[in-house]
Each structure stands twice: as structure tokens, then as C-alpha cells.
N, C-alpha and C positions, 0 to 999 in steps of 0.2 A: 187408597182413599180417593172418592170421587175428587172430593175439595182439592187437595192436591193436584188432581188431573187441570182443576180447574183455573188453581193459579199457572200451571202450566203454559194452561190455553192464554190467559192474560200475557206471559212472559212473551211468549212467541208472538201473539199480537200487538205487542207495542214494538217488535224488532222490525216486525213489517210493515206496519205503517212508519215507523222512521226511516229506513228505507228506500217508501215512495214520498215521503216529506211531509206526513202529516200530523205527526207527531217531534215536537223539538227533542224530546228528553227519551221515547221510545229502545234508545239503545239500553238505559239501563234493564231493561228486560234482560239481559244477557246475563247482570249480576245478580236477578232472581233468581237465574238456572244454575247460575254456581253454586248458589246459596244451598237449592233446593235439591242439587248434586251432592254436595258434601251431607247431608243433612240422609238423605236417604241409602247412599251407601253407606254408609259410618254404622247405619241402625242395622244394616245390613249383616254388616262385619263383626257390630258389638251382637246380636243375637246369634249369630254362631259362635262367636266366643264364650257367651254363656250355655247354649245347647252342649257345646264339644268340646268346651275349653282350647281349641284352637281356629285360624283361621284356614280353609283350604286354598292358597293362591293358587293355584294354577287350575281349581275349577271356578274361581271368583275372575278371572281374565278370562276363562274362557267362556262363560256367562256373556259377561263386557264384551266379547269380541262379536258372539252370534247379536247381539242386541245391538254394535255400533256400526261393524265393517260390513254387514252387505248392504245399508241403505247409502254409507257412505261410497263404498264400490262402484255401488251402482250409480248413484249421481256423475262421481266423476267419471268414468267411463263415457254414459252420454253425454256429458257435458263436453267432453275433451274432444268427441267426435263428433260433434256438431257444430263446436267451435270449429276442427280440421277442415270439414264438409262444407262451412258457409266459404271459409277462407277460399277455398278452393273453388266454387261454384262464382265468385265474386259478386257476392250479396251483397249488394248496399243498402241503407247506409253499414258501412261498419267504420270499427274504431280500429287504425293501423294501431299492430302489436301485441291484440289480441291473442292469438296463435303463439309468439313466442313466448309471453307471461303466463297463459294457460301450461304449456309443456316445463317452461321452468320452474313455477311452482307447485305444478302436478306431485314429483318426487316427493317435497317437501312436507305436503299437504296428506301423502299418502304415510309418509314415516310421522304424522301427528306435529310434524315441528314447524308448521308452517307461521306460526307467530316468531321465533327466531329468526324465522330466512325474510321475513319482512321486515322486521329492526335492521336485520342487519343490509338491506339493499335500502335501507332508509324510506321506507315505503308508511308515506303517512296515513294513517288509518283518517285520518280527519278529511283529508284531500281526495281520499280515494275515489268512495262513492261518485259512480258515473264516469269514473275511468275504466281504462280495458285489464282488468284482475276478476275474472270468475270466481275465483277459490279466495278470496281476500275474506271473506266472513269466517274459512277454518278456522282462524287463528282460539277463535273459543272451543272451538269442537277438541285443538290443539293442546289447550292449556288443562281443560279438562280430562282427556287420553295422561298426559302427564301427572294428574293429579292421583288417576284411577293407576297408573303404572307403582307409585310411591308410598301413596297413603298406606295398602295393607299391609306393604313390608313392615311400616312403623308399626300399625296395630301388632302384626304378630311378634314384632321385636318386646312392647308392649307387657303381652300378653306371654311371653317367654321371661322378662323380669319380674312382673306383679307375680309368675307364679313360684319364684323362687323367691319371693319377701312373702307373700304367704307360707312359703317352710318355714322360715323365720320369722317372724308373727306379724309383718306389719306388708304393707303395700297394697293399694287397690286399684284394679284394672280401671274403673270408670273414672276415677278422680285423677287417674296418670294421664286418661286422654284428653279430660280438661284442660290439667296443665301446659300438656304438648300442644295441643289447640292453642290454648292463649299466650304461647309465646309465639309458635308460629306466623299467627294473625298479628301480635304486635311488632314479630320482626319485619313482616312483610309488607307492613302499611309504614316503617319506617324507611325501607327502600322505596315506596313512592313517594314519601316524602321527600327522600334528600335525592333521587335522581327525577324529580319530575322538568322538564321542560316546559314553561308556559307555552312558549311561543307556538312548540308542539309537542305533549304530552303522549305522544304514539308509544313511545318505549314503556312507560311507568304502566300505560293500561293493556297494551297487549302482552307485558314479559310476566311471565308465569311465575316471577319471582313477587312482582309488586302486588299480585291479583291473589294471589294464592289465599290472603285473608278471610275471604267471598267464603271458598269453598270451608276451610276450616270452623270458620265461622258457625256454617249450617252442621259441620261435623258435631262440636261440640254441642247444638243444640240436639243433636240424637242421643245425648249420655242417657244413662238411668237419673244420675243427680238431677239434671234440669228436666227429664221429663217429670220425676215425681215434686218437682218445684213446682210445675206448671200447672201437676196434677191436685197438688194442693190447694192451688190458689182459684182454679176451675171452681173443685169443690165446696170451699168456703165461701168464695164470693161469685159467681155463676152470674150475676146479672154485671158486676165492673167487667171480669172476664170478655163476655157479651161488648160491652161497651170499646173499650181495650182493643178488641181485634177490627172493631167497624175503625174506630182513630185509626189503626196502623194503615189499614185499607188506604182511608183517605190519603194520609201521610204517604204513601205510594204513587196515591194519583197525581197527588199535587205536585212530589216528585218529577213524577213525569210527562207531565203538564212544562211547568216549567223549568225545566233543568235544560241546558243550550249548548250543551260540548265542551269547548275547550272555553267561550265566555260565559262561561258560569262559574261565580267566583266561590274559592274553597273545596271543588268537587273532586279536586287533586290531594287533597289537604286535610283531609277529613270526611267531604260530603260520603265521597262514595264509601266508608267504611263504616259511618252510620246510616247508611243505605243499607248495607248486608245486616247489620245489627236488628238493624228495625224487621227486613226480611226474617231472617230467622226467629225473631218473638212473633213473627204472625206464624209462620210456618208450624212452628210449635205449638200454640196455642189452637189453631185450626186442629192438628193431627191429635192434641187434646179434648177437644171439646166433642170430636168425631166417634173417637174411641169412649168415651164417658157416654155419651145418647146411643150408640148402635148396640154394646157391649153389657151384657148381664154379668155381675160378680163371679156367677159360674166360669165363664169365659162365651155361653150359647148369644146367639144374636136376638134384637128386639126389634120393634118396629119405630123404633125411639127415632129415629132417623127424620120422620116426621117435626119432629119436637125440637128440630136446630134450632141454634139463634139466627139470625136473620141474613148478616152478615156471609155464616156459610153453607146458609143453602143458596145464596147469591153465586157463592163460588163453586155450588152443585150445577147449576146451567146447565140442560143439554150440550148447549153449542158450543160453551165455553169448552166442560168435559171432553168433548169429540174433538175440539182444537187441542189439546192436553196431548190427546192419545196419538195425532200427530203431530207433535209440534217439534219430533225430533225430526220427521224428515221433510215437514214444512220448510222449518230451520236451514237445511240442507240445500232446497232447489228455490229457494224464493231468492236468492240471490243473481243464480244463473241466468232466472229468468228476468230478471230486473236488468240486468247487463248486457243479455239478450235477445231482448224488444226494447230496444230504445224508445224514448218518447218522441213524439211530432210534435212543435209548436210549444211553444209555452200556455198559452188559452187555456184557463179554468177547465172547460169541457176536454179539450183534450188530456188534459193530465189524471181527468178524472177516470177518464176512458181506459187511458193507459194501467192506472192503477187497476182499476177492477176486471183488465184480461191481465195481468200479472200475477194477479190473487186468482182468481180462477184458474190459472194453467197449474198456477204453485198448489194449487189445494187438490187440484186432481192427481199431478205426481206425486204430491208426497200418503194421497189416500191410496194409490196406486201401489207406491211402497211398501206402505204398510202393508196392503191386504193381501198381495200376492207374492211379495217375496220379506220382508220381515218378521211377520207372525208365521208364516208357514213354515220359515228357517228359525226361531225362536222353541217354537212350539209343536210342530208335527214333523218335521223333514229327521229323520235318524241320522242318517248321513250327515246330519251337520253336527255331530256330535266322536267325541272319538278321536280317532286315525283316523279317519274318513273326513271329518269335519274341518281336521289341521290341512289335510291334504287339498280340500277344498280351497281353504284361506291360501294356502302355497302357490295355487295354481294360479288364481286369480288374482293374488299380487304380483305376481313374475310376469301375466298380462300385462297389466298395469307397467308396472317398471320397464316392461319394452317398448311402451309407447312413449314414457317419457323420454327414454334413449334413443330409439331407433329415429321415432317421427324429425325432431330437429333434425339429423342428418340427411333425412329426406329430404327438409324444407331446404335446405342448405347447398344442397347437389346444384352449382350452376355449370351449364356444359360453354363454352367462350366458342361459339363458330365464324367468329370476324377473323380466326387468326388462317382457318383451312383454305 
């Protein structure tokens, strides 16, 4: 669904302008893509479970893998050797240490756990930005990989007891993942609760324990139960509906307008959990409203698409939509690049400057991504599929992994000629 693509492109644009500092509250963007993560694999998962009555994992990862690891490969790859190359060439300005946080959290970043390995070297996400951590933005790419490793175990786990309470008369697959959803989400916001640090709040928001609400959140907003809740209330009332989804909009912006980090009070405490809440009733209520105007009873298409509410054909945008369609490997190099072209000067004009060759370098790699090596390994390359396609991921992660091991030993080699 366009609309979809197009809060995408919203999400992704409010991580980068907070970023270059032009947005205070822009981070929460990151809890829309969880939201809208959980939310569209889940529908994913539960429509094969209704097709097949089961899940297939091991082609639902391997889906997840052509669709995450070669844009992420590929970032870090040039990232890591461009970093080596400046180091080496002795480019200034640069930021000492670059080079050894780039290779030490290469590993980490590449095995998805790279929000772990930064709790645990106590690495503040608040502090960060505009220090020497290239990879410091994974940590969501991270918690999400995590989330996509876990979730469909549970679905098929699921999906393997509802069908043995169906032999004995009672048990339903959609209403079990609600459940499992709404404990989940309440157990998880009650670990940000009780381990949040004001002072600094790093652990509660990057550990995939406290965040995991985000995702589940939008999971359960995929059931059948809420979609035909949603569907009813589209139906009956279609002009509040309308209304409803423009409020959450705002209620978004104003969010992220003024919401301030770590001095925003309650965002540890609640804000961000009805943050996802509100995310997922637009979410829903969009992929509602979309399906009910494009969609004939038959199931054939109409041209109804014309006949949106207002609100989402707002969220239909070219430009947003096109920011959508990459905003996952936007997501990926807008950081490198930002750590990567430092800024000059503090001066209005220059920061502006900066900003908008940041955004241009990032919007051309990650269109780059897309069109030549993402959709063509998604979509046309055979080879990435199979034994062929494992073989691929194999080869090019043992790249990988010898750059994280070999390079330090490289950088480390000092030869002592005072002593000959």
C-alpha cells in the first residue's frame, strides 16, 4: 500500500533531519518503523497461517535475509573501508578512533547485536551523535533482526497449540496472538519502566527487551480481530474514521515537533508507549481505509483510490512514497555520511550546507542500493536464492568477519627500530 510507503518516507525523514538537528523529536521516527515492522510481518505470518495453516520459517528468514543483508553488506563494507582509506591517507579533519570503533563494532553490528555491545561498553546513544561510531544508528536495524529471528517461532509455536484446541473444541489462532502481544508489550514497557536511567536512558531505549512493545504493538494491530474492528468502524462511521486518522497524523507531528530526548518528561514512563499505540491506530486505520476504496466485494480493483480521505492521499505523495521505497537503505548510509563529512563552522549557512550535501550523498547511495543491488537480488538474481543464495550470504559474511579480525591486527603491527 502506497500510504504505507508513505509513512515510511515520514519515518525515515524525521530520523534524518534529527540527525542534522533539525528536528528535536525526529528520532521517534524509528518507533514508527518498529511499529510498522511488527505490523506488516505479523500480517505476513498470520496470512500464511491462514493459506497453509502453517508458518514456513526458514523461507520467511530467507525472504528477511535477501530483503535486509545485502544493502546492509553493502554499507558496511564501504563504510568500513573508507573509514581504513581516510585513516590511512591522513585526511583531515578527522575524529581520532574512528578506525578502532568502526572495526570493533563492525562484528557486532554484522551478528545484528550491535545495541547489546553498546550497553554494554556503556556507549550513550544520547552523547553519541557527532562522535567517531559509524554503525551506532544499527542498534534498530539490530533490535528489529532480533525481533524478525523470534516472533515466527512464537507464531508457529501458536499455531501448533490453537491447532490442537481446535481438535478439542476451543482455541483461536488470532485471539492467542493478541494475547501474546498484550503481555508481551506490557511486560516490556514494564522493563523500561523499572530499569530506566534518567540521567541517561541509553539502556531502556536501545535494549530490545524494553523496545520490543513498539514491534508487538503493530503485530497485534495485524490480527483479523482488529482489522475487522477497524473494518467496522471505517464502515459505519467513514466520515469520524476520516477525522480520527487526520487527529493521529497531527498527534504525530506535534509528537515530534516537540518531544526533546532524554528532557522530555514521561517519554520513558509512558510517552513512548503511547507513541506506538497511537502509531499503530493510524497504521491500521490507513491500511483500512485503503483496502475498503481500492477493493470490490469481489476482491477485483476500482479506481476508488481517487475517492481517499484527505489525510491518505497526503500519505500517497510521490516524494514521500519514493522516500518509503528507500528509506530502508537511506536509513543505513545517512548516518556514515553524517560522521563522515563533518560540519565547518557553526554559521546558519553552513550547517545548512552541510545538511543538504549529506542528504544528497545519502539519497543517492541508498537509490543506488536499491536499484542495483537490492531489487535485483530480491527480485531477478536466481542465484540469490537456494544453495547458491546461502552460499552467497556465506561468502560475503566471512569477508566481512575478516576484516573485522584481520584489519585491528594490521593497524596494531608496530615494528620498535630504536632498539637495532
Amino acid at each position: 500500500m502506497s500510504a504505507l510507503d508513505g509513512l515510511r518516507g515520514a519515518a525515515v525523514s524525521g530520523v534524518v533531519l534529527f540527525h542534522t538537528g533539525y528536528l528535536s523529536g525526529g528520532f521517534l521516527g524509528v518507533d514508527l518503523f518498529f511499529v510498522l515492522s511488527g505490523f506488516l510481518i505479523t500480517g505476513q505470518l498470520v496470512n500464511e497461517a491462514a493459506d497453509t495453516g502453517r508458518v514456513h520459517l526458514v523461507r520467511f528468514w530467507g525472504r528477511r535475509l535477501r530483503r535486509l543483508f545485502p544493502a546492509l553488506a553493502l554499507m558496511m563494507g564501504v563504510t568500513a573501508l573508507t573509514v581504513w582509506a581516510l585513516e590511512r591517507a591522513r585526511i583531515a579533519p578527522w575524529r581520532s578512533g574512528l578506525v578502532s570503533t568502526t572495526l570493533s563494532d563492525g562484528l557486532w553490528a554484522q551478528l545484528n547485536i550491535i545495541n547489546w555491545h553498546l550497553i554494554a561498553e556503556d556507549a550513550s546513544y544520547w552523547d553519541a551523535f557527532g562522535q567517531s561510531r559509524v554503525f551506532e544508528h544499527l542498534w534498530s536495524i539490530a533490535v528489529e533482526e532480533q525481533f524478525y529471528l523470534v516472533w515466527p517461532l512464537i507464531i508457529g509455536l501458536v499455531i501448533a497449540v490453537t491447532a490442537w484446541g481446535r481438535r478439542h473444541g476451543h482455541a483461536q489462532f488470532d485471539v492467542s496472538v493478541i494475547v501474546i502481544a498484550g503481555v508481551f508489550s506490557v511486560a516490556s514497557f514494564i522493563v523500561m519502566i523499572a530499569a530506566v536511567d534518567p540521567a541517561d536512558p541509553t539502556r531502556v531505549y536501545t535494549g530490545t527487551d524494553s523496545r520490543a512493545f513498539s514491534l508487538v504493538i503493530g503485530a497485534a494491530a495485524a490480527t483479523l480481530p482488529i482489522r475487522r474492528l477497524c473494518e467496522r468502524a471505517v464502515t459505519a462511521y467513514p466520515r469520524a474514521a476520516t477525522g480520527v486518522i487526520g487527529a493521529l497524523g497531527v498527534a504525530l507531528a506535534a509528537a515530534w515537533v516537540a518531544a526533546d530526548g532524554i528532557s522530555t518528561p514521561g517519554l520513558f514512563t509512558g510517552g513512548l508507549f503511547v507513541h506506538a499505540v497511537i502509531c499503530a491506530a493510524l497504521i491500521a486505520l490507513v491500511a483500512t481505509v485503503t483496502r475498503q476504496h481500492v477493493t470490490n466485494n469481489d476482491g477485483s480493483q476500482t479506481d476508488g483510490a481517487q475517492r481517499l480521505p484527505v489525510p491518505v492521499r497526503l500519505l500517497q505523495n510521490r516524494q514521500l512514497v519514493w522516500l518509503g521505497g528507500i528509506s530502508y537503505s537511506l536509513y543505513l548510509w545517512h548516518w556514515p555520511v553524517i560522521t563522515l563529512i563533518p560540519a565547518h563552522g557553526d554559521s546558519e549557512i553552513g550547517m545548512l550546507m552541510h545538511t543538504a550535501v549529506v542528504i544528497g550523498i545519502s539519497l543517492a547511495a541508498a537509490a543506488a542500493s536499491r536499484y542495483f543491488v537490492e531489487d535485483p537480488i530480491r527480485f531477478r538474481a536466481r542465484w540469490a536464492r537456494g544453495r547458491a543464495g546461502l552460499g552467497a550470504l556465506l561468502a560475503v559474511s566471512v569477508l566481512l568477519l575478516l576484516f573485522w579480525v584481520v584489519v585491528p591486527h594490521m593497524e596494531s603491527t608496530v615494528i620498535d627500530v630504536s632498539v637495532l
